[in-house]
FIKOLDREN-261237 format. One record per atom (N, C-alpha, C): z, x, y. Coordinates in steps of 0.1 Angstrom, whole numbers, padded with zeros to 4 digits, always signed. Layout:
REM FIKOLDREN-261237
ZXY;...
This chain:
REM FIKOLDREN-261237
+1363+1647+1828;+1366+1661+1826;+1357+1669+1836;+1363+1682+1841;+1356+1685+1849;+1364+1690+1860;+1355+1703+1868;+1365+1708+1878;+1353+1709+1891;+1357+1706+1905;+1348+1705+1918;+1357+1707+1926;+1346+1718+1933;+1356+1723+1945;+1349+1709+1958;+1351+1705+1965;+1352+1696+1978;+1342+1709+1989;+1338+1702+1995;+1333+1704+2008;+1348+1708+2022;+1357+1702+2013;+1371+1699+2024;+1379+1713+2016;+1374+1716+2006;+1383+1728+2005;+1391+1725+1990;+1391+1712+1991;+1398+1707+1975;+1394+1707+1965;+1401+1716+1953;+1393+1715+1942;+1404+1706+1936;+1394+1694+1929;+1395+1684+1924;+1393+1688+1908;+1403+1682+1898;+1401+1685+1881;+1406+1672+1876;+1397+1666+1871;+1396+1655+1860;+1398+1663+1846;+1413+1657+1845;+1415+1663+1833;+1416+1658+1818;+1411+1666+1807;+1407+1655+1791;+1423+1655+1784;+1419+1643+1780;+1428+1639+1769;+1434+1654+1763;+1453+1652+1758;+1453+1665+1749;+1444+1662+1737;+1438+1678+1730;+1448+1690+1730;+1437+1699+1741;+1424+1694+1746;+1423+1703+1756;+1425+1703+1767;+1437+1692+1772;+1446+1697+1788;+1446+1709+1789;+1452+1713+1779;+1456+1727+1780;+1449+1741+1784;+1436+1738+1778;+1426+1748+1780;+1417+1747+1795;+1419+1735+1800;+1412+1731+1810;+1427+1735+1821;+1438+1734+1821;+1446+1742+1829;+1448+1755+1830;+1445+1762+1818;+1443+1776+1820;+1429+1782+1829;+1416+1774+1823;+1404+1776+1836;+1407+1771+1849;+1416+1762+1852;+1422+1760+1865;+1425+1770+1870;+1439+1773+1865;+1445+1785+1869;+1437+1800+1871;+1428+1804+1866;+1421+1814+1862;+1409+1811+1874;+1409+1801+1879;+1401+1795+1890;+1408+1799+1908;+1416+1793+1905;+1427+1800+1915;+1431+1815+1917;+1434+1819+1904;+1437+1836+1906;+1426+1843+1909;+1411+1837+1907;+1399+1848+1911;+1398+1844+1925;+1406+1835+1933;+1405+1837+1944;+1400+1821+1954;+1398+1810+1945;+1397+1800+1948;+1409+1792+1954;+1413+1797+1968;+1427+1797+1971;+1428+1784+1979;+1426+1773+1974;+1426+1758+1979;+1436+1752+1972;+1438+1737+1984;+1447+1727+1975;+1441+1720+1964;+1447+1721+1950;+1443+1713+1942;+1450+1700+1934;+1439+1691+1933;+1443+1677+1929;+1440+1675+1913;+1446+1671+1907;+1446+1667+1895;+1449+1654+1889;+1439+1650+1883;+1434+1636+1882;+1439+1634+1865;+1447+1626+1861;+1450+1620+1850;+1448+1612+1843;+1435+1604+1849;+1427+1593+1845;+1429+1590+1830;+1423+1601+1821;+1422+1600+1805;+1436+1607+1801;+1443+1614+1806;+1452+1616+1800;+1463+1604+1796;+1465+1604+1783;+1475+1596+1775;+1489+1603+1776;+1489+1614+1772;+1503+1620+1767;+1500+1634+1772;+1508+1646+1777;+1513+1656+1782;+1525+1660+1773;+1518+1675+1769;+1523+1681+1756;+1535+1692+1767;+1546+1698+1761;+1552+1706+1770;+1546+1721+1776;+1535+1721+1766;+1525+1731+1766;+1521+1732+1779;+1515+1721+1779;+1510+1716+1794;+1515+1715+1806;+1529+1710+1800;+1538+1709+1813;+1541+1720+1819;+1541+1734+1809;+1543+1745+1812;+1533+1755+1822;+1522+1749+1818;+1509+1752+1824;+1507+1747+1838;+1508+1733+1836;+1509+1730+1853;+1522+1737+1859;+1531+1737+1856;+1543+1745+1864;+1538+1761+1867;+1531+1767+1863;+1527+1784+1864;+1513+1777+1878;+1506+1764+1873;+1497+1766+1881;+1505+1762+1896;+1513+1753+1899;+1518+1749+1907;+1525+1761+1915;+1533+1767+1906;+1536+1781+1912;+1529+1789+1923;+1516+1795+1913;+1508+1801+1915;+1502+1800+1930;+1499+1784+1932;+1493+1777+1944;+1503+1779+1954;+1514+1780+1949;+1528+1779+1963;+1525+1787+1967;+1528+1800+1958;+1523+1817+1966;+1515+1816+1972;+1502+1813+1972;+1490+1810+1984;+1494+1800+1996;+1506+1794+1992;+1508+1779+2000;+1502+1772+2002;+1497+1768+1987;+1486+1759+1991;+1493+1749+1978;+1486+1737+1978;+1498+1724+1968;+1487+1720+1961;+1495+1716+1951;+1491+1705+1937;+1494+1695+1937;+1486+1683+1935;+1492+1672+1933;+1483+1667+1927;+1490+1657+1917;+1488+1649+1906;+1487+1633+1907;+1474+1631+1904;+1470+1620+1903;+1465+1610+1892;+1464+1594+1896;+1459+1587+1883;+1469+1589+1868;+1481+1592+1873;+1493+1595+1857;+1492+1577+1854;+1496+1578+1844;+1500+1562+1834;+1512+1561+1842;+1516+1550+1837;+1534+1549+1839;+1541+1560+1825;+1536+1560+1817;+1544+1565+1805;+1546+1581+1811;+1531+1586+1812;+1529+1600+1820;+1542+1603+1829;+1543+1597+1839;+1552+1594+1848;+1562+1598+1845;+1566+1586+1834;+1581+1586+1828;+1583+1601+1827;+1575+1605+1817;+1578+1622+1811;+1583+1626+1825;+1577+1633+1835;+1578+1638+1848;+1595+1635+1851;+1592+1623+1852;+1610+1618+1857;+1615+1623+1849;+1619+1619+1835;+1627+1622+1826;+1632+1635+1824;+1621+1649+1830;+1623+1658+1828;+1632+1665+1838;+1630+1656+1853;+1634+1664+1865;+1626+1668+1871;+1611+1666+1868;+1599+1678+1873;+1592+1670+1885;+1596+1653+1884;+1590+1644+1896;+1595+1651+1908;+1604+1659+1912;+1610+1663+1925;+1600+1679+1923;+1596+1686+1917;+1587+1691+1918;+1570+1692+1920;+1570+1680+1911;+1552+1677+1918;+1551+1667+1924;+1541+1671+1934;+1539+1659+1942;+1525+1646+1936;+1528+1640+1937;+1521+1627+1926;+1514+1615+1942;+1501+1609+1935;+1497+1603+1944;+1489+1589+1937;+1491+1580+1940;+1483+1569+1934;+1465+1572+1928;+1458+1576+1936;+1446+1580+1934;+1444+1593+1939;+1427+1595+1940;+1422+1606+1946;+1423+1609+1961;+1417+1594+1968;+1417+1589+1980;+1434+1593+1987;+1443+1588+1981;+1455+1587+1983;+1461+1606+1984;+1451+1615+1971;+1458+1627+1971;+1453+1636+1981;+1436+1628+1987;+1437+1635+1995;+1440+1634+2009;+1446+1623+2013;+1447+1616+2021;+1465+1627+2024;+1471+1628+2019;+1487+1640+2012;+1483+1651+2018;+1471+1656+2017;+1466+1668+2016;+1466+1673+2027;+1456+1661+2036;+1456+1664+2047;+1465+1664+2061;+1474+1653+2054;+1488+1650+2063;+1493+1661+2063;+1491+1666+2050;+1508+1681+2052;+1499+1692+2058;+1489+1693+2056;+1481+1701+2065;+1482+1697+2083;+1480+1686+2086;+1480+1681+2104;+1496+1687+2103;+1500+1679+2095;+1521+1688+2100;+1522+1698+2103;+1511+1709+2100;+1515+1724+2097;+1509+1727+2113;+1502+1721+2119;+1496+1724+2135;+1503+1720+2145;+1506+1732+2151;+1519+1736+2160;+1509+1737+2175;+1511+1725+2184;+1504+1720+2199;+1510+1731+2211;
């Protein structure tokens, strides 16, 4: 649990088991709106289950980041985690990465894409 911003610009959130996902995506979010206008990764390590609460939350925060154009992606999900995501239609919405290494490794790809030679 726990939120770090990177040296690279990435704020990184290890996020807790529900029921305080919830409250720890709204300090996300509230992190971002004061102006913390980076890509953020989100780590699902301890997360078991994602309440719709939540899923609601990450969707406003994902939003949120677009308008800045800047991305979210989700890391360390279970398979079950997952499943929810598919099941719902939202996997074509967030972008998901095996690890940390892996999210930021995403990060920085779609960033080199964006540099026009």
């Amino acid at each position: 649990m726990g939120i770090d911003l990177s040296s690279q610009g990435i704020l990184t959130v290890e996020l807790p088991p529900e029921p305080e996902l919830g409250s720890e995506l709204e300090i996300v979010t509230e992190v971002v709106r004061g102006g913390a206008c980076c890509n953020v990764v989100v780590d699902f390590s301890d997360v078991d289950i994602v309440t719709s609460s939540s899923i609601s939350k990450l969707l406003k925060l994902n939003k949120l980041l677009s308008e800045f154009g800047h991305r979210l992606i989700l890391c360390n999900a279970a398979p079950a985690t997952e499943g929810i995501f598919k099941i719902t239609g939202l996997d074509v919405v967030f972008e998901f990465a095996a690890d940390e290494p892996a999210a930021f490794a995403l990060i920085k790809k779609i960033n080199l894409s964006n540099i026009r030679f």
